[in-house]
Every structure is written in C-alpha cells, then in structure tokens.
C-alpha positions as CSV (number, residue, x, y, z in Angstrom):
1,X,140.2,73.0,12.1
2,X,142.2,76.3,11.1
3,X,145.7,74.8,10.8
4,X,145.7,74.6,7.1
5,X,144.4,78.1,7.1
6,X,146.5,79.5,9.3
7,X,149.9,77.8,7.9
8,X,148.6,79.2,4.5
9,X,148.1,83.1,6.0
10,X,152.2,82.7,8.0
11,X,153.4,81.6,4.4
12,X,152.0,84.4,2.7
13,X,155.2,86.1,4.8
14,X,157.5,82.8,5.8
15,X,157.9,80.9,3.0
16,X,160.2,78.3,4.8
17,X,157.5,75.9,5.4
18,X,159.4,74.2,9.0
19,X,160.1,77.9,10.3
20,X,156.3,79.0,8.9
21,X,155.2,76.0,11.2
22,X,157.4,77.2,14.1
23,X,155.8,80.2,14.0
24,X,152.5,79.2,13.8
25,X,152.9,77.2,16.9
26,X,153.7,80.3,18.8
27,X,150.8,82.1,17.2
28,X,148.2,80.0,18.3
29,X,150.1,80.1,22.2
30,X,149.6,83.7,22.0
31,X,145.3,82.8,20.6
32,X,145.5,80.5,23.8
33,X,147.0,83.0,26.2
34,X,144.4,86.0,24.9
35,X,141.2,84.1,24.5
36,X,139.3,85.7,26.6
37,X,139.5,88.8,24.8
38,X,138.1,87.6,21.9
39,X,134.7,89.5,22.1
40,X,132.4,87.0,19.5
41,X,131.2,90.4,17.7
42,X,133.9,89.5,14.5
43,X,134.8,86.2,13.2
44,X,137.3,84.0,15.1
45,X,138.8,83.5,11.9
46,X,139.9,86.7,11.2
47,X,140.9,87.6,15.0
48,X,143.1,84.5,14.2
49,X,144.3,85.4,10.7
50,X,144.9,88.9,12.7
51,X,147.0,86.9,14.9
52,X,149.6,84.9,12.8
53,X,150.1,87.9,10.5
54,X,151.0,90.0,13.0
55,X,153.3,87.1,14.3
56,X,154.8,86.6,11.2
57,X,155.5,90.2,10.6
58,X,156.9,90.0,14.4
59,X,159.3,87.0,13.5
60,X,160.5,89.2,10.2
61,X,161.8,92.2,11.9
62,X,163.0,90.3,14.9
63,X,165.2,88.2,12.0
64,X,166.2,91.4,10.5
65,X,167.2,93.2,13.5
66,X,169.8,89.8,14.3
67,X,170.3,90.2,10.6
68,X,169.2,87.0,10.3
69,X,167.5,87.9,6.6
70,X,169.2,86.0,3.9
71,X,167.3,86.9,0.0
72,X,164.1,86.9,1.9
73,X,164.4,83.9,4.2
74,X,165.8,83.8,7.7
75,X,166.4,81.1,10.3
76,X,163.3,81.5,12.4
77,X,163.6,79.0,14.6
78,X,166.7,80.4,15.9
79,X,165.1,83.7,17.2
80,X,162.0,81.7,18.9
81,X,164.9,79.3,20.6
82,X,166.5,83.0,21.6
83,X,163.2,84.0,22.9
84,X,162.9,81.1,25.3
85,X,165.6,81.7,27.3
C-alpha cells in the first residue's frame, strides 16, 4: 500500500534504485519493530515517511564514515550486509 511511496521518499536521498530498495526493507523492519509506538494522533503516513528518511540519512553517513561515497552514490548494501554481522 505505501511501497511506491516509500521507495519514492528513500530516493529522494538514494538514487541507486537496488540500494534505495535495500534500504527501504530495513526501514519498514524498524516500522515493524516500533509499532506500538505509533500513537494514531498523526498520519501513519508521515510517521512512515518520518521513518525511511531518517533511514536514508542513516545509510548516507554510515556510507561516508566507510568512505563508501563515490559522486553521490555509495554501495549500500554493503554497510546493511556489515550491519548484520
């Protein structure tokens, strides 16, 4: 229901669609993980959109601190593999 959405908002800052989609993925683990703090006073939308920016943004520095960041695009699936283990 909010994929399309939600990939749009990640590629607002990941504009490597397959590592946009990687990070999506752990986005909406992290919606899963929190939901019972949404409080149903705002729009699940925007807590979501909240969400995946924030994780996106998260992805960037984490790609610049490896020094990862290549003219503005980085190898994000790399990092989440690095965050697995």
């Amino acid at each position: 229901m909010y994929y399309g959405k939600m990939l749009s908002v990640c590629m607002r800052y990941i504009k490597d669609r397959d590592s946009a989609q990687e990070v999506l993925q752990d986005a909406f683990i992290k919606v899963f993980e929190k939901l019972e703090l949404f409080d149903f006073r705002g729009s699940i939308e925007g807590w979501l959109r909240r969400i995946v920016s924030n994780t996106a943004i998260d992805a960037i520095r984490k790609a610049k601190i490896k020094g990862e960041v290549v003219n503005n695009n980085f190898r994000v699936k790399e990092i989440l593999l690095d965050k697995q283990h």
